[in-house]
Biopython code that builds the backbone (N, CA, C, O; Angstrom):
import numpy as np
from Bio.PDB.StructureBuilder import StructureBuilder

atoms = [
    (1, "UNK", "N", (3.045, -59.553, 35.396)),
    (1, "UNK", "CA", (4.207, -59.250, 34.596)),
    (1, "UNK", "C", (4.219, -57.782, 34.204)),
    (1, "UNK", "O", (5.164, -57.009, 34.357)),
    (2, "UNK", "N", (2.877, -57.477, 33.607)),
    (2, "UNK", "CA", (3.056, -56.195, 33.472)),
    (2, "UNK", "C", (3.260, -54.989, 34.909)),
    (2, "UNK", "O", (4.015, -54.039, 35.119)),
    (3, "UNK", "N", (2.284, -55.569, 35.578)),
    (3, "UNK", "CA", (2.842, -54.338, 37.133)),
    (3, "UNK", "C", (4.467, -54.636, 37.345)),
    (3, "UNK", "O", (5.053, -53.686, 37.866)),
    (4, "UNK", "N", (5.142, -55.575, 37.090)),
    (4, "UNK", "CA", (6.501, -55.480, 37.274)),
    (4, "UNK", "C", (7.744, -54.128, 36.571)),
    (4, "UNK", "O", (8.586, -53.323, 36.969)),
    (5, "UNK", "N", (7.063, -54.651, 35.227)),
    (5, "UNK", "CA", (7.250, -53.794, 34.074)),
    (5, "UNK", "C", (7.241, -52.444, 34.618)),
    (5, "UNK", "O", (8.270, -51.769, 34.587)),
    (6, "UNK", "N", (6.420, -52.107, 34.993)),
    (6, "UNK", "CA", (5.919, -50.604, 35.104)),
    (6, "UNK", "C", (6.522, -50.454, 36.481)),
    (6, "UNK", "O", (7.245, -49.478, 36.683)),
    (7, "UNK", "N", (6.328, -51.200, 37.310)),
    (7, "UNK", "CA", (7.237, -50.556, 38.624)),
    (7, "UNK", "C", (8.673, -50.592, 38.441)),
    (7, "UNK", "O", (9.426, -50.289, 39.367)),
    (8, "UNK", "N", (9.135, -50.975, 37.203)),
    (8, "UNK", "CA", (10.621, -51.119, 37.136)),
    (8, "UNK", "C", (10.907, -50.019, 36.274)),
    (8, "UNK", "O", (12.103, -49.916, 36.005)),
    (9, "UNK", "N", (10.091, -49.098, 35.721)),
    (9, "UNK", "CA", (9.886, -48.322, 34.988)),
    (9, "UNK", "C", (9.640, -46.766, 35.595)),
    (9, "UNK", "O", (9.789, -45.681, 35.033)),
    (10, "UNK", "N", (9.209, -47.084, 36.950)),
    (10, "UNK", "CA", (8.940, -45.866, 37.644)),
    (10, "UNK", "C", (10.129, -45.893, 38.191)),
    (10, "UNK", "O", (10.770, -44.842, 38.203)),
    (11, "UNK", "N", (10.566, -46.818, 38.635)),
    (11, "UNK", "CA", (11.749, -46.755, 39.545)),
    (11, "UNK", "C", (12.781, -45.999, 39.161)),
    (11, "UNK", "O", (13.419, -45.074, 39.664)),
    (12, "UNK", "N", (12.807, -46.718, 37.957)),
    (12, "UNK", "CA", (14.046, -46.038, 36.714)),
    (12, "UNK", "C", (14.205, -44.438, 36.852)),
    (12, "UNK", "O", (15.278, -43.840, 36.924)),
    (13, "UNK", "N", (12.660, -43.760, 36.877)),
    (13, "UNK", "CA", (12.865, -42.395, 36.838)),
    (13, "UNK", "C", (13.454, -41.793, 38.073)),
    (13, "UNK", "O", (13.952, -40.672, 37.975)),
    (14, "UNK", "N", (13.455, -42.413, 39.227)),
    (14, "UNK", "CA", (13.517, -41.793, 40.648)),
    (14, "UNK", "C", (14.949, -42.171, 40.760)),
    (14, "UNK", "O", (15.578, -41.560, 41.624)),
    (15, "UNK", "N", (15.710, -43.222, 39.929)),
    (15, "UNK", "CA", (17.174, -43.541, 40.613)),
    (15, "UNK", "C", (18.056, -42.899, 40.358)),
    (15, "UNK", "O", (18.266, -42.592, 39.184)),
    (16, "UNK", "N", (18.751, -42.543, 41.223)),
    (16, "UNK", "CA", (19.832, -41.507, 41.431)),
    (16, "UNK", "C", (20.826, -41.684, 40.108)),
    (16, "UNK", "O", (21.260, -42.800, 39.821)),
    (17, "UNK", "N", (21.187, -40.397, 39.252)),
    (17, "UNK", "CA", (21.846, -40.696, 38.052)),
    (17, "UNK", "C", (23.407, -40.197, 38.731)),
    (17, "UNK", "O", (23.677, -39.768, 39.853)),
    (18, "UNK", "N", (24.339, -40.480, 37.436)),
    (18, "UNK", "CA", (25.285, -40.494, 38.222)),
    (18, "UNK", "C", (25.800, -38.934, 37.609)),
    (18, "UNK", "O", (24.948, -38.332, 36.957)),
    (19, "UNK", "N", (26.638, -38.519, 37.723)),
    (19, "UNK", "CA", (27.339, -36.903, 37.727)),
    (19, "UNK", "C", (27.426, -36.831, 35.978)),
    (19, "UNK", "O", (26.910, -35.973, 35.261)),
    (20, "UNK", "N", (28.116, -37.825, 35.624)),
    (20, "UNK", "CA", (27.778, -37.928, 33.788)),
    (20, "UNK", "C", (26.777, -37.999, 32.894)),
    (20, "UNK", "O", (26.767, -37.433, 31.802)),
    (21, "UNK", "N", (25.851, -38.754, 33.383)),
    (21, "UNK", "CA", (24.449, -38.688, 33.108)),
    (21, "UNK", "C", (23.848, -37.485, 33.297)),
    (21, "UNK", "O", (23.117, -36.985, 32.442)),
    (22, "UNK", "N", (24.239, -36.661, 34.992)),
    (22, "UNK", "CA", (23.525, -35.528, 34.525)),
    (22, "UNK", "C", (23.966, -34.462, 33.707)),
    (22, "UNK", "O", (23.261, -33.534, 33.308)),
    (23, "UNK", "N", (25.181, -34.643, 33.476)),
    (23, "UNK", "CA", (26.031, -33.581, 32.551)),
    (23, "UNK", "C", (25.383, -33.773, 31.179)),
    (23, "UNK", "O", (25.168, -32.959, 30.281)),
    (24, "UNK", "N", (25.157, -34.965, 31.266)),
    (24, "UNK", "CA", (25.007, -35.236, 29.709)),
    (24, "UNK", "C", (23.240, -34.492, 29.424)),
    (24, "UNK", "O", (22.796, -33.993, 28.390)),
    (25, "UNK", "N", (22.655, -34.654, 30.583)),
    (25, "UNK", "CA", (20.949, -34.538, 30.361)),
    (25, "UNK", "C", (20.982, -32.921, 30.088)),
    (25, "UNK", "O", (20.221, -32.225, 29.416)),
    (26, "UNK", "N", (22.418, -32.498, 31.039)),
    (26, "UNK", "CA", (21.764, -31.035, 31.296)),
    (26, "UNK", "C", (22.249, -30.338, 30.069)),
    (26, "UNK", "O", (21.654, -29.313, 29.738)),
    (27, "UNK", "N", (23.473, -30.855, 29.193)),
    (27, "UNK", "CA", (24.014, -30.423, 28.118)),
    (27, "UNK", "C", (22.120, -30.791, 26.978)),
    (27, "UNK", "O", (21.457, -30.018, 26.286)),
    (28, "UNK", "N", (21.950, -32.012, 27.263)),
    (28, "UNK", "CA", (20.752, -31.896, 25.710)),
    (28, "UNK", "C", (19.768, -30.785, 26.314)),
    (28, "UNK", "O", (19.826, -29.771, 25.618)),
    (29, "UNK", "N", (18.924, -30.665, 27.342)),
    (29, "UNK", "CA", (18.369, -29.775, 28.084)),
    (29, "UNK", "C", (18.717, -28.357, 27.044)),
    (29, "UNK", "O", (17.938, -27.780, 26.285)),
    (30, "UNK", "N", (20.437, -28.002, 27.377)),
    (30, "UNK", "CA", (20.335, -26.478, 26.907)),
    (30, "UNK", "C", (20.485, -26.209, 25.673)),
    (30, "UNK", "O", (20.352, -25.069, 25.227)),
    (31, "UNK", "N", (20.812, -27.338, 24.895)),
    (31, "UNK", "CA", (20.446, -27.724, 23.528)),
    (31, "UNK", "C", (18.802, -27.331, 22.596)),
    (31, "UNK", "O", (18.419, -26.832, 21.538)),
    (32, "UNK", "N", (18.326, -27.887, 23.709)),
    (32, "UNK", "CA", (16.753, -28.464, 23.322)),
    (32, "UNK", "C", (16.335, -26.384, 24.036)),
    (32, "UNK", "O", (15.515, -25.753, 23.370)),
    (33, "UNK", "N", (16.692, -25.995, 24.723)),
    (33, "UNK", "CA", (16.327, -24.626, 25.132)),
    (33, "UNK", "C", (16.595, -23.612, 24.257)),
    (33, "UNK", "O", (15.909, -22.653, 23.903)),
    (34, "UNK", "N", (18.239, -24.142, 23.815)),
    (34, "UNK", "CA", (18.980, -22.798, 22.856)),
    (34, "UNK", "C", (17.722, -23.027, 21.537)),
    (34, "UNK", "O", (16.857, -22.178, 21.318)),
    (35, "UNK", "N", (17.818, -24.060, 20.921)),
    (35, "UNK", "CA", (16.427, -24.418, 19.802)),
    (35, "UNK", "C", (15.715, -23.896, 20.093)),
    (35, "UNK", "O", (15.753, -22.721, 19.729)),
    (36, "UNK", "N", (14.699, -24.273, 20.834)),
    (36, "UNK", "CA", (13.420, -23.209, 21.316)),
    (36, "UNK", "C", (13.432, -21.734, 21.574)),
    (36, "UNK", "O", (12.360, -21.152, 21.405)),
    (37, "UNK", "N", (14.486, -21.025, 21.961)),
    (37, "UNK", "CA", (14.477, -20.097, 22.156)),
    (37, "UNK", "C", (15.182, -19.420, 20.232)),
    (37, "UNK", "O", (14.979, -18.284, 19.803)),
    (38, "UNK", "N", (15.569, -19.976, 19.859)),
    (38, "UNK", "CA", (16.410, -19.651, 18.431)),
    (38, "UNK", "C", (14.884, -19.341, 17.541)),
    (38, "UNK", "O", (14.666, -18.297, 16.926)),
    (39, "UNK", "N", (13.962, -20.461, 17.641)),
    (39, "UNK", "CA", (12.748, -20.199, 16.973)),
    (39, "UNK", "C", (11.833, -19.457, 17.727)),
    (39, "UNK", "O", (11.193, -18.864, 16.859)),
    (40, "UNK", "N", (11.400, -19.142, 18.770)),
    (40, "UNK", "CA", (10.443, -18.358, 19.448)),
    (40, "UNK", "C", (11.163, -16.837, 18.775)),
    (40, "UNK", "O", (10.363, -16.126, 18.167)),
    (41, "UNK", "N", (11.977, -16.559, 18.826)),
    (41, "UNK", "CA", (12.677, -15.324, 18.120)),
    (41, "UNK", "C", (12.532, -15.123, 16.653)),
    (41, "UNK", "O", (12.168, -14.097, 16.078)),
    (42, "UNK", "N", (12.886, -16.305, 16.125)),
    (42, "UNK", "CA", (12.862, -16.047, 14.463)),
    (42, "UNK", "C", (10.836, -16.089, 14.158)),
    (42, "UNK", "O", (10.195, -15.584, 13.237)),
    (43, "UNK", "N", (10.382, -16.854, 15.291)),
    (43, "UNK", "CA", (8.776, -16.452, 15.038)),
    (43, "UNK", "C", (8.136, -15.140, 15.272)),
    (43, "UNK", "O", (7.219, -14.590, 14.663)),
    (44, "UNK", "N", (9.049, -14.649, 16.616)),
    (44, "UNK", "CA", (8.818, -13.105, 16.720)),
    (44, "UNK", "C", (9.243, -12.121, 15.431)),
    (44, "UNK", "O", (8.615, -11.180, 14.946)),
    (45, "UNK", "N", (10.041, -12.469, 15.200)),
    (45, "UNK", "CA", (11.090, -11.787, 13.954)),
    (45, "UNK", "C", (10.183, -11.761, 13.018)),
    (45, "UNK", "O", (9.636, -10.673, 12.839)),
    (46, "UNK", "N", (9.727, -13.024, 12.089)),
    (46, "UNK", "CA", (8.954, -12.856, 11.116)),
    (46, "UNK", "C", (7.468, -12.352, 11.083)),
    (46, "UNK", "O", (7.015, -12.009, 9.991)),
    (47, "UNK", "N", (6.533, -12.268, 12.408)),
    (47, "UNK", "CA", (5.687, -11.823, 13.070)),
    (47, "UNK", "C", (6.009, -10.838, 12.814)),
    (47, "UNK", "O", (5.542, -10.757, 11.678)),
    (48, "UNK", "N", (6.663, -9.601, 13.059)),
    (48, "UNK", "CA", (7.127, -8.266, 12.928)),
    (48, "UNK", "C", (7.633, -7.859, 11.806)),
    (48, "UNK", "O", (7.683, -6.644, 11.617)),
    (49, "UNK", "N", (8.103, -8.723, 10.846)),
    (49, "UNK", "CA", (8.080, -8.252, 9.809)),
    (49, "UNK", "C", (6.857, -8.038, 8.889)),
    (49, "UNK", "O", (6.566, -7.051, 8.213)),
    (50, "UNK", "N", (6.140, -9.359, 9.056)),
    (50, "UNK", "CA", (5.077, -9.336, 8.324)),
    (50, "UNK", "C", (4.168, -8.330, 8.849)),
    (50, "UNK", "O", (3.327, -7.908, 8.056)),
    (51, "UNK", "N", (4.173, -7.807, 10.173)),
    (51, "UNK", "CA", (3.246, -6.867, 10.796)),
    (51, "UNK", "C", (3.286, -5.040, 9.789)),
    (51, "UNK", "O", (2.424, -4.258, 9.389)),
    (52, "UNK", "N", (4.956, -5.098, 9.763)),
    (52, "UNK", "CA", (5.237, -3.901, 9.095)),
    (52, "UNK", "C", (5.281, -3.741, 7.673)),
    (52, "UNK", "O", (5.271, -2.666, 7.074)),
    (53, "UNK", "N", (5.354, -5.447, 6.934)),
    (53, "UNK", "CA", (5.316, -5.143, 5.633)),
    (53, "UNK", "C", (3.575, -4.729, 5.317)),
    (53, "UNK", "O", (3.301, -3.949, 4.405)),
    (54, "UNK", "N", (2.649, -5.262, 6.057)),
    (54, "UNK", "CA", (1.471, -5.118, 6.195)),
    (54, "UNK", "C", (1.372, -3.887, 6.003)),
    (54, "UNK", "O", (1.208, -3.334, 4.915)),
    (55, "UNK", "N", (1.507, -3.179, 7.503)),
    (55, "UNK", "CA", (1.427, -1.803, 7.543)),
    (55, "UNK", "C", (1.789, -0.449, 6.638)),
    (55, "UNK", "O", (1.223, 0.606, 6.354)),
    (56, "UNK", "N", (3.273, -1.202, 6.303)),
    (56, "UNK", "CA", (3.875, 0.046, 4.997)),
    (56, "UNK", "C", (3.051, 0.009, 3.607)),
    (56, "UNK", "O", (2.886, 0.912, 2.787)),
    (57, "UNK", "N", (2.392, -1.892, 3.606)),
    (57, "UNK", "CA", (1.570, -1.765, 2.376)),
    (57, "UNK", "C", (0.082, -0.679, 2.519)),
    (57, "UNK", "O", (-0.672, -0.025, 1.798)),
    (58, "UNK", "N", (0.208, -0.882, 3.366)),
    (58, "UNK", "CA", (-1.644, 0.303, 3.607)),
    (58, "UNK", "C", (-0.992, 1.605, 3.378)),
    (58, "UNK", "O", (-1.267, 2.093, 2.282)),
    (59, "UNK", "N", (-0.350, 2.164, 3.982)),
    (59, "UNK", "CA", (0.703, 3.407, 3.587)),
    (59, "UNK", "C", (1.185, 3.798, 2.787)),
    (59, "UNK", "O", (1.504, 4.949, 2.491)),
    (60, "UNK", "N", (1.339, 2.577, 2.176)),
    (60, "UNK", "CA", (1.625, 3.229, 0.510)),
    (60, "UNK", "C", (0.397, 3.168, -0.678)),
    (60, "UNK", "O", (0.406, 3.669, -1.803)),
    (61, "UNK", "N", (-0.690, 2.344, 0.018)),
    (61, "UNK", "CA", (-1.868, 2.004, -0.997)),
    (61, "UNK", "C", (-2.527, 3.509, -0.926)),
    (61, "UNK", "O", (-3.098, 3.947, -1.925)),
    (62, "UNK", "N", (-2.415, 4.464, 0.541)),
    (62, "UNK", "CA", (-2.960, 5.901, 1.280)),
    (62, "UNK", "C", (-2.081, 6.660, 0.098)),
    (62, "UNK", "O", (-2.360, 7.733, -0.438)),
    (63, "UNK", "N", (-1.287, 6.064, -0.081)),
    (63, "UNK", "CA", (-0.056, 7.384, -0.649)),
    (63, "UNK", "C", (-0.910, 7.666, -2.339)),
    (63, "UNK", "O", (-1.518, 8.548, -2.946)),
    (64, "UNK", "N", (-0.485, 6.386, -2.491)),
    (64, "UNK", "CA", (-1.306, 5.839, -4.214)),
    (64, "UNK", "C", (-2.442, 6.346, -4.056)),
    (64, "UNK", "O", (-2.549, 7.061, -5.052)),
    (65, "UNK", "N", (-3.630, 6.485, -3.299)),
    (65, "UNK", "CA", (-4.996, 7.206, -3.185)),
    (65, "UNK", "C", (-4.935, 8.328, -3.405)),
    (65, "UNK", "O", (-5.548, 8.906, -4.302)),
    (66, "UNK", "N", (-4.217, 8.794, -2.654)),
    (66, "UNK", "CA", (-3.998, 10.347, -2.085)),
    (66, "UNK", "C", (-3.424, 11.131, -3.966)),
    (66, "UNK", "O", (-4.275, 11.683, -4.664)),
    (67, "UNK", "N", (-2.236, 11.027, -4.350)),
    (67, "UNK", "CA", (-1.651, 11.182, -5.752)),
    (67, "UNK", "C", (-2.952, 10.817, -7.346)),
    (67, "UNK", "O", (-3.074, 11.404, -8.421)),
    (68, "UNK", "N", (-3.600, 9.748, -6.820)),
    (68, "UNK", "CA", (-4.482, 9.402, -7.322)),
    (68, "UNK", "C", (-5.737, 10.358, -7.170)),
    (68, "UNK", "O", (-6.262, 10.602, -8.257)),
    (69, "UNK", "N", (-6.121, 10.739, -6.475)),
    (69, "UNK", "CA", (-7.177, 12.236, -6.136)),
    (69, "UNK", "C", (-6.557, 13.105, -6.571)),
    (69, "UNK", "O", (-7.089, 13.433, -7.632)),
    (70, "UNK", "N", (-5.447, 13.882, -6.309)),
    (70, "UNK", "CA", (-4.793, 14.921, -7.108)),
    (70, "UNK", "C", (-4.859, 15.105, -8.047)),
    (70, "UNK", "O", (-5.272, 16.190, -8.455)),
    (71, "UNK", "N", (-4.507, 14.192, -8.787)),
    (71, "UNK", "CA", (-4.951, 14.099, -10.397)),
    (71, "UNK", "C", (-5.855, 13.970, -11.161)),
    (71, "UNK", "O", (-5.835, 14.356, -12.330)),
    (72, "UNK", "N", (-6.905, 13.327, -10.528)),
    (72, "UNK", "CA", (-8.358, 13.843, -10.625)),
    (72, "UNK", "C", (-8.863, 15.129, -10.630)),
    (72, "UNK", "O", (-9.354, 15.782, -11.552)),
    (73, "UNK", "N", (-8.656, 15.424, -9.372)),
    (73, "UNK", "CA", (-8.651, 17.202, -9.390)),
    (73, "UNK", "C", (-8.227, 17.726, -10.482)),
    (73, "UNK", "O", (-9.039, 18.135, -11.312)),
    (74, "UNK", "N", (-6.740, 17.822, -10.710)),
    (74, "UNK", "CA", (-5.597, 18.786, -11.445)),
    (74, "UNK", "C", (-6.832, 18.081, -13.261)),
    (74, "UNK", "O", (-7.336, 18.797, -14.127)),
    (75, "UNK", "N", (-6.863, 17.030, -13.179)),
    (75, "UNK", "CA", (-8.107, 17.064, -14.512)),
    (75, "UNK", "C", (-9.690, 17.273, -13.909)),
    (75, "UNK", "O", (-10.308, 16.951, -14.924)),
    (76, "UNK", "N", (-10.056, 17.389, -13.559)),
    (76, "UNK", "CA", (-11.687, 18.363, -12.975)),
    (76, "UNK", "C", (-11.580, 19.759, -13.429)),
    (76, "UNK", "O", (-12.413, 20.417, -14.052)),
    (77, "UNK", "N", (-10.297, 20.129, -12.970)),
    (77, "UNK", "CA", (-10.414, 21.628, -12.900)),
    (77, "UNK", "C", (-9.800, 21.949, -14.279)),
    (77, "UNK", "O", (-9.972, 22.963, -14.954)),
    (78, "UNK", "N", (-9.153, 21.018, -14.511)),
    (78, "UNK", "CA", (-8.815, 21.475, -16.243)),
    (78, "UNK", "C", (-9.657, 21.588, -17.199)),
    (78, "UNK", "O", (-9.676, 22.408, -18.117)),
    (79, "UNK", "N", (-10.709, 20.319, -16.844)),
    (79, "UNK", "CA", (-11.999, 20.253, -17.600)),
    (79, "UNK", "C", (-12.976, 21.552, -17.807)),
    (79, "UNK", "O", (-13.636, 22.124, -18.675)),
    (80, "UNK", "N", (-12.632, 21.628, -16.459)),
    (80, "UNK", "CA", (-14.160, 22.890, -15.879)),
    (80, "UNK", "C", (-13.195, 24.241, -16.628)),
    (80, "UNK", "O", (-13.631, 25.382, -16.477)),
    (81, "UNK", "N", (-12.501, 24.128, -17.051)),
    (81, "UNK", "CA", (-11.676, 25.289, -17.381)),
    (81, "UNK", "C", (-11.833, 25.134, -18.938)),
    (81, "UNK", "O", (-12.097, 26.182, -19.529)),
    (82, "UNK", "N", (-11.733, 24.190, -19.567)),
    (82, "UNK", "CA", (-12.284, 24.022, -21.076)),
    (82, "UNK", "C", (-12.912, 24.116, -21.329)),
    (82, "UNK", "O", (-12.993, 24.257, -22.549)),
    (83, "UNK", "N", (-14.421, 24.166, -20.342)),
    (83, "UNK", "CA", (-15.862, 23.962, -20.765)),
    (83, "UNK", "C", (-15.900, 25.259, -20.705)),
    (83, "UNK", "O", (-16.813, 25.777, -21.348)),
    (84, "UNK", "N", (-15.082, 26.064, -20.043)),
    (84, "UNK", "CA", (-15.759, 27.422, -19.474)),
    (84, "UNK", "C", (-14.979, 28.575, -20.838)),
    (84, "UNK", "O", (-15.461, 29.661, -21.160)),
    (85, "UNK", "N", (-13.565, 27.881, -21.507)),
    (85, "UNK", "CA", (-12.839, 28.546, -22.438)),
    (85, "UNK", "C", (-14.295, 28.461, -23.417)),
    (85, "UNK", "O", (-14.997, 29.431, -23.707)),
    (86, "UNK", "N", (-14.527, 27.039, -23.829)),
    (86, "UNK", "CA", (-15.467, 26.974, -24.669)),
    (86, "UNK", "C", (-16.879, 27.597, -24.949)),
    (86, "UNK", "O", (-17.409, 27.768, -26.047)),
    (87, "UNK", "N", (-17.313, 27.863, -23.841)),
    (87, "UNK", "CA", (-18.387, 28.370, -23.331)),
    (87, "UNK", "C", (-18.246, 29.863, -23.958)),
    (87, "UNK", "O", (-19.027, 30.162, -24.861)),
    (88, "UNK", "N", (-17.458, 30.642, -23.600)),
    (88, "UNK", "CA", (-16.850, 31.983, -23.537)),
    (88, "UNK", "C", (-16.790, 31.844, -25.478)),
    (88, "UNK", "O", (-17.409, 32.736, -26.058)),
    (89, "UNK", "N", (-16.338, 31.166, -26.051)),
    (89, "UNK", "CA", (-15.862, 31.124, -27.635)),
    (89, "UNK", "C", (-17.050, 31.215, -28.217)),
    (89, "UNK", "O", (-17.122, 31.807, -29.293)),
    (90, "UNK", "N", (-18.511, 30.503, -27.470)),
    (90, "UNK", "CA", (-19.936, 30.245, -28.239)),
    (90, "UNK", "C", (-20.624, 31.259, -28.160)),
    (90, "UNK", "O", (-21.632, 31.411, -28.849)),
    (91, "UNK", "N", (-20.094, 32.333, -27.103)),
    (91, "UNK", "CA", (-20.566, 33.786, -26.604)),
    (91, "UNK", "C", (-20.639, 34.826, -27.768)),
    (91, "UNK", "O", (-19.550, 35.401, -27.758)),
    (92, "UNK", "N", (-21.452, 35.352, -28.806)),
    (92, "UNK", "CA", (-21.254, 35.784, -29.931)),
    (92, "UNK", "C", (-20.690, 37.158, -29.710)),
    (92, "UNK", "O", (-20.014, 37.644, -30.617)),
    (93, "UNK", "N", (-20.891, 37.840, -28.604)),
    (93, "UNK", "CA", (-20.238, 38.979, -27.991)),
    (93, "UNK", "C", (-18.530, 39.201, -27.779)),
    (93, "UNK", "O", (-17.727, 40.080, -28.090)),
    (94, "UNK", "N", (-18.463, 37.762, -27.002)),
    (94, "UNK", "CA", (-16.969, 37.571, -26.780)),
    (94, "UNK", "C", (-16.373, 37.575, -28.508)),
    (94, "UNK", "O", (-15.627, 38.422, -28.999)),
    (95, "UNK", "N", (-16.901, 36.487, -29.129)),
    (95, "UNK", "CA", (-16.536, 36.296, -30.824)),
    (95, "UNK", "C", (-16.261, 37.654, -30.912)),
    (95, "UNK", "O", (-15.081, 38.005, -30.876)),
    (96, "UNK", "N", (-17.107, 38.446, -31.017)),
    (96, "UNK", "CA", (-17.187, 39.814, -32.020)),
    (96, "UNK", "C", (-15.767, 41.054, -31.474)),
    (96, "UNK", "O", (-15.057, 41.816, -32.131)),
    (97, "UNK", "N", (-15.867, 40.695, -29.748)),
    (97, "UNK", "CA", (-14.441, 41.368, -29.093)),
    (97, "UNK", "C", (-13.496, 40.788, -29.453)),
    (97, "UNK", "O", (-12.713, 41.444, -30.139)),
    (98, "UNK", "N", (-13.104, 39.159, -29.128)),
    (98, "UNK", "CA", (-11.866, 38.705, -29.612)),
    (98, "UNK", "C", (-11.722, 38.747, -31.397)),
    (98, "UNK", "O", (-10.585, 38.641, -31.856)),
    (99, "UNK", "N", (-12.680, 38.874, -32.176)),
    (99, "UNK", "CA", (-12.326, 39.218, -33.636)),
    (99, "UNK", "C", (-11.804, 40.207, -33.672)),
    (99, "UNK", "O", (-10.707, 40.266, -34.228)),
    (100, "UNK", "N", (-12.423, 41.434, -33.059)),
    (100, "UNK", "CA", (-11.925, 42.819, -33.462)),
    (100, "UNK", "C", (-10.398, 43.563, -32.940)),
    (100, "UNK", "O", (-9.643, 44.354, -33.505)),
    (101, "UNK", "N", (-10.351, 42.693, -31.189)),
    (101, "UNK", "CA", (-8.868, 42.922, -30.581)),
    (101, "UNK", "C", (-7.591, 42.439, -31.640)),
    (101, "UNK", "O", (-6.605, 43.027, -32.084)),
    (102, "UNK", "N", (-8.131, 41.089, -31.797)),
    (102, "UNK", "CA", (-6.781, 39.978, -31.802)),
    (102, "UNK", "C", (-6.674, 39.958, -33.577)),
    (102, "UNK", "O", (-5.605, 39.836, -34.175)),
    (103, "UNK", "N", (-7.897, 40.092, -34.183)),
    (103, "UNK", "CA", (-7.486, 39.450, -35.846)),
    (103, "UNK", "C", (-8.064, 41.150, -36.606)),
    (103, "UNK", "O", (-8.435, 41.111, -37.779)),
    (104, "UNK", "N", (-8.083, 42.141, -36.068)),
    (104, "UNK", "CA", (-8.726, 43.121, -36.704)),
    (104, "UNK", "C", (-9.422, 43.005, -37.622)),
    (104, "UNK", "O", (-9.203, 43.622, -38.664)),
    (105, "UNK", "N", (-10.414, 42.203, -37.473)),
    (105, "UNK", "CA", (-11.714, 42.043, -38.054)),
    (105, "UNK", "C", (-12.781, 42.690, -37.754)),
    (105, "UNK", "O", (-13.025, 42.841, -36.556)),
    (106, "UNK", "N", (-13.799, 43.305, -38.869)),
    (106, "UNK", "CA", (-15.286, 43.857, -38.089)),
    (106, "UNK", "C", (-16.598, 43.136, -38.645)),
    (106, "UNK", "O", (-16.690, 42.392, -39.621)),
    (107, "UNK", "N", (-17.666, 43.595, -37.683)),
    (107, "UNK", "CA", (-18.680, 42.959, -38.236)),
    (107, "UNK", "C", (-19.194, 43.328, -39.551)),
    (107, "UNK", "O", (-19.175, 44.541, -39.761)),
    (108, "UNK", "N", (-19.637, 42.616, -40.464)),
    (108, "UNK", "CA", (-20.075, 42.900, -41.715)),
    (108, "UNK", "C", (-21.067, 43.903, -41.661)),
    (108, "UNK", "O", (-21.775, 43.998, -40.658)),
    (109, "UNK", "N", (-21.219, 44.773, -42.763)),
    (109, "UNK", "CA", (-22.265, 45.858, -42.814)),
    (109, "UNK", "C", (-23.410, 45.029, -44.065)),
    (109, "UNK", "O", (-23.568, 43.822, -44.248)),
    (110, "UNK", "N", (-24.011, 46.102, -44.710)),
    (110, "UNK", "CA", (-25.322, 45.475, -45.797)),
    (110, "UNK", "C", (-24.494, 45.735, -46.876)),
    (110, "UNK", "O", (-24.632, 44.943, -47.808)),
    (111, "UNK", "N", (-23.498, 46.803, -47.055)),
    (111, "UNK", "CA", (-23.289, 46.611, -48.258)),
    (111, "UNK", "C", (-22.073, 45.616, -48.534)),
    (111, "UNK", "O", (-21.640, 45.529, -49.683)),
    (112, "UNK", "N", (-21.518, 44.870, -47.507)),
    (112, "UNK", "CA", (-20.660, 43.590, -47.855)),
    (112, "UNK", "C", (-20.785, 42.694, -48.596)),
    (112, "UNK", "O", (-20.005, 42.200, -49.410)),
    (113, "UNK", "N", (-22.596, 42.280, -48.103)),
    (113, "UNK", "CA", (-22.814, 41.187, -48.856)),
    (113, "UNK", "C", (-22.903, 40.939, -50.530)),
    (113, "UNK", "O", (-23.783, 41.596, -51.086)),
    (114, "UNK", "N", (-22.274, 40.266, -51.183)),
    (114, "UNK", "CA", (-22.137, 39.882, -52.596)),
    (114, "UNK", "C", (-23.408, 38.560, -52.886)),
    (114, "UNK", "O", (-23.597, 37.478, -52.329)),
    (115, "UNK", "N", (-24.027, 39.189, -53.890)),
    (115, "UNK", "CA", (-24.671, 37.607, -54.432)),
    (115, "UNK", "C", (-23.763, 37.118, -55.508)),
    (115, "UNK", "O", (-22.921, 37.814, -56.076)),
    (116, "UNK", "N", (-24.028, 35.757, -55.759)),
    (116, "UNK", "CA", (-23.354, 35.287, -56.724)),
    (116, "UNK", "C", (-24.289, 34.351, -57.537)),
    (116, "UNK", "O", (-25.040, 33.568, -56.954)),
    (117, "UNK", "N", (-24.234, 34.445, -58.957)),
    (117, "UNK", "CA", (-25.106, 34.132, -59.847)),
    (117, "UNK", "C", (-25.205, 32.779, -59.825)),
    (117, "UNK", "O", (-25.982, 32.205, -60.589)),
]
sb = StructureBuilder()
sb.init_structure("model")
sb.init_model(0)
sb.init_chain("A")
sb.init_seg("    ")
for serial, (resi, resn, name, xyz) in enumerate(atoms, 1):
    if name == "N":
        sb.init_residue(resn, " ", resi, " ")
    sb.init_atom(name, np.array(xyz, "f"), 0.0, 1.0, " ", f" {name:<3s}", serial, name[0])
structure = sb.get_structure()
């Protein structure tokens, strides 16, 4: 019973269809193709997007690094520039020039000093 089954089953595939049948197979066919091909595209599509959102993200993380060092610098060198103002202020030499240029001040003599009782 069953070899009947199945040879009536093979047969089926080999018998000549008729002109409507194949219209009809070849219409789901380009159906079932246009689909497949609609998503193989929108998989390429999103593949490529995600490739470039990827990419622009590293490019901009380079950008953010890059701005991010600058400003490090632009404060390094500000620093090294305070330490060095400061440095220059503890200099009792510099003191005694910038007193005498800028505030016309002089150094005290012996008879300046006052005691007080």
């Amino acid at each position: 019973m069953s070899d009947a089954f199945d040879s009536h089953k093979i047969t089926e595939w080999f018998r000549p269809k008729s002109a409507l049948q194949r219209a009809q197979d070849s219409e789901n066919h380009f159906v079932l193709r246009l689909v497949l091909l609609v998503v193989l595209f929108a998989t390429i599509g999103a593949a490529g997007v995600l490739k470039v959102k990827r990419s622009t993200v590293g490019v901009r993380t380079a950008y953010d690094l890059v701005r991010t060092s600058d400003e490090l610098r632009t404060q390094l060198d500000e620093n090294r520039r305070l330490e060095a103002q400061l440095t220059g202020i503890k200099n009792p030499n510099l003191l005694r020039k910038e007193a005498s240029d800028h505030f016309d001040m002089r150094s005290p003599t012996t008879g300046d000093q006052l005691e007080v009782d």
